[in-house]
C-alpha positions as a Python dict, from the first residue, in 0.01 Angstrom:
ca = {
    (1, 'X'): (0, 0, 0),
    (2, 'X'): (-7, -394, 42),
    (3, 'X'): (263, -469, 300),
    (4, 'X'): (382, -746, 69),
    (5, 'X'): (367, -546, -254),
    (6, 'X'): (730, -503, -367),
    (7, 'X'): (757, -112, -362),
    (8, 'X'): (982, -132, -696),
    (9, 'X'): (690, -253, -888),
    (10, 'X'): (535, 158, -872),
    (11, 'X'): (834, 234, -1067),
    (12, 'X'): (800, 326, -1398),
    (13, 'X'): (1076, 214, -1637),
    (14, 'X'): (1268, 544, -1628),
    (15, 'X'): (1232, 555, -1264),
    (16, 'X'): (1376, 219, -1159),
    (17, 'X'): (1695, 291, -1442),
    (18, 'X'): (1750, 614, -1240),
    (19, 'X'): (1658, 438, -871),
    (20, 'X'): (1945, 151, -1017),
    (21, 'X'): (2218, 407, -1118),
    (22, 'X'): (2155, 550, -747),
    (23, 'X'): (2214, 220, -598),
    (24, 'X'): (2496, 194, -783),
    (25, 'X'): (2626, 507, -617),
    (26, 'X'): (2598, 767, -907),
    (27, 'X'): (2556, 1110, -819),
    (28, 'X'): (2284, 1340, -1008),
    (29, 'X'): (2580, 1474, -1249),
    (30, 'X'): (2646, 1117, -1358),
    (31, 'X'): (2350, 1005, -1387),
    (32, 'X'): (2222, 1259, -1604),
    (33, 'X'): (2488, 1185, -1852),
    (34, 'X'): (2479, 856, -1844),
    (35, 'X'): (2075, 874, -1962),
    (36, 'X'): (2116, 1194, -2163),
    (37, 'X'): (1868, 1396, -1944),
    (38, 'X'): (1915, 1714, -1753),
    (39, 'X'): (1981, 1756, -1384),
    (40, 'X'): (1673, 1884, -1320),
    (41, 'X'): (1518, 1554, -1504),
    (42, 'X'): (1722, 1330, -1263),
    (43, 'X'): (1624, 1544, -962),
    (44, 'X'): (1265, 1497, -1060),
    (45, 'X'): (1296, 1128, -1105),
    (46, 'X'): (1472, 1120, -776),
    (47, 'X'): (1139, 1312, -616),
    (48, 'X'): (926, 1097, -733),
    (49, 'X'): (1107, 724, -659),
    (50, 'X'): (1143, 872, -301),
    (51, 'X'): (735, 966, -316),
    (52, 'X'): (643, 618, -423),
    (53, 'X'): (911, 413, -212),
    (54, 'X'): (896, 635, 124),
    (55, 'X'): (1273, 700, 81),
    (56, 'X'): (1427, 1035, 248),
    (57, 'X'): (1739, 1023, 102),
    (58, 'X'): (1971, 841, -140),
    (59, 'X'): (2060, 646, 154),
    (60, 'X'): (1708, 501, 203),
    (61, 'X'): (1691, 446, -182),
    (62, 'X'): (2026, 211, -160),
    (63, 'X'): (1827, 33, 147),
    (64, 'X'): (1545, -32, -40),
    (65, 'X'): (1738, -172, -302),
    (66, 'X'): (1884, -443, -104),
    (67, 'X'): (1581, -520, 88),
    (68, 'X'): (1421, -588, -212),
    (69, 'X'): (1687, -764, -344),
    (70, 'X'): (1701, -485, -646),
    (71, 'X'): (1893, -604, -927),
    (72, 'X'): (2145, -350, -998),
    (73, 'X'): (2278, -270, -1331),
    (74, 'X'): (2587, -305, -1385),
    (75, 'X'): (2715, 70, -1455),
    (76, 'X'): (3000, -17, -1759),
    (77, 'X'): (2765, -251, -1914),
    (78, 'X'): (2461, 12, -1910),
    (79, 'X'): (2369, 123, -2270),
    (80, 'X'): (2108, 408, -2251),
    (81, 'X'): (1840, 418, -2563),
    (82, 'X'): (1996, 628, -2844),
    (83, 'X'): (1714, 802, -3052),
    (84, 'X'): (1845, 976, -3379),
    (85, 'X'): (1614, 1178, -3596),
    (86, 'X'): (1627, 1221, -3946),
    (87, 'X'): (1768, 1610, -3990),
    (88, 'X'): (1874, 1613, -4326),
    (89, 'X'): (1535, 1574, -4377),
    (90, 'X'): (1437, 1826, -4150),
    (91, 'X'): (1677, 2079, -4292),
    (92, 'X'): (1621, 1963, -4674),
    (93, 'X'): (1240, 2045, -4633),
    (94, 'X'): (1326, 2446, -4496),
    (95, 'X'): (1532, 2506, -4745),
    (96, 'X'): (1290, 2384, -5068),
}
């Protein structure tokens, strides 16, 4: 890796909202409510931001994130994607 490559940019998307909530201090429990996912999903997430950024801990993830001058979300103002799926539809269609 470039030594002047910011190590946030091998983040994808879902990565740097999870690496942000961890900043922020949120726990695995919290976080996975917060984005809908399972533990397991946020432990994964966690596996890989400490692969890509050379982090150990969440300690070394919250050090990263000021030496990169991370923005970090602001936890009350965070608004995770909402997907809704048509099941009336869904259910309509067994039953015919």
């Amino acid at each position: 890796m470039e030594k002047n490559k910011n190590v946030l940019e091998l983040l994808t998307k879902r990565e740097l909202e999870v690496f942000n909530l961890i900043s922020n201090g949120k726990s695995t429990k919290e976080i996975s409510k917060i984005l809908n996912v399972k533990n397991n999903t946020v432990s994964t997430y966690k596996k890989h931001i400490e692969l890509k950024t050379g982090a150990k801990n969440e300690i070394e993830i919250f050090k990263i994130a000021m030496q990169n001058s991370a923005k970090l979300i602001d936890i009350n103002d965070y608004q995770p994607k909402v997907v809704s799926l048509n099941l009336d539809y869904q259910l309509e269609s067994k039953f015919y």
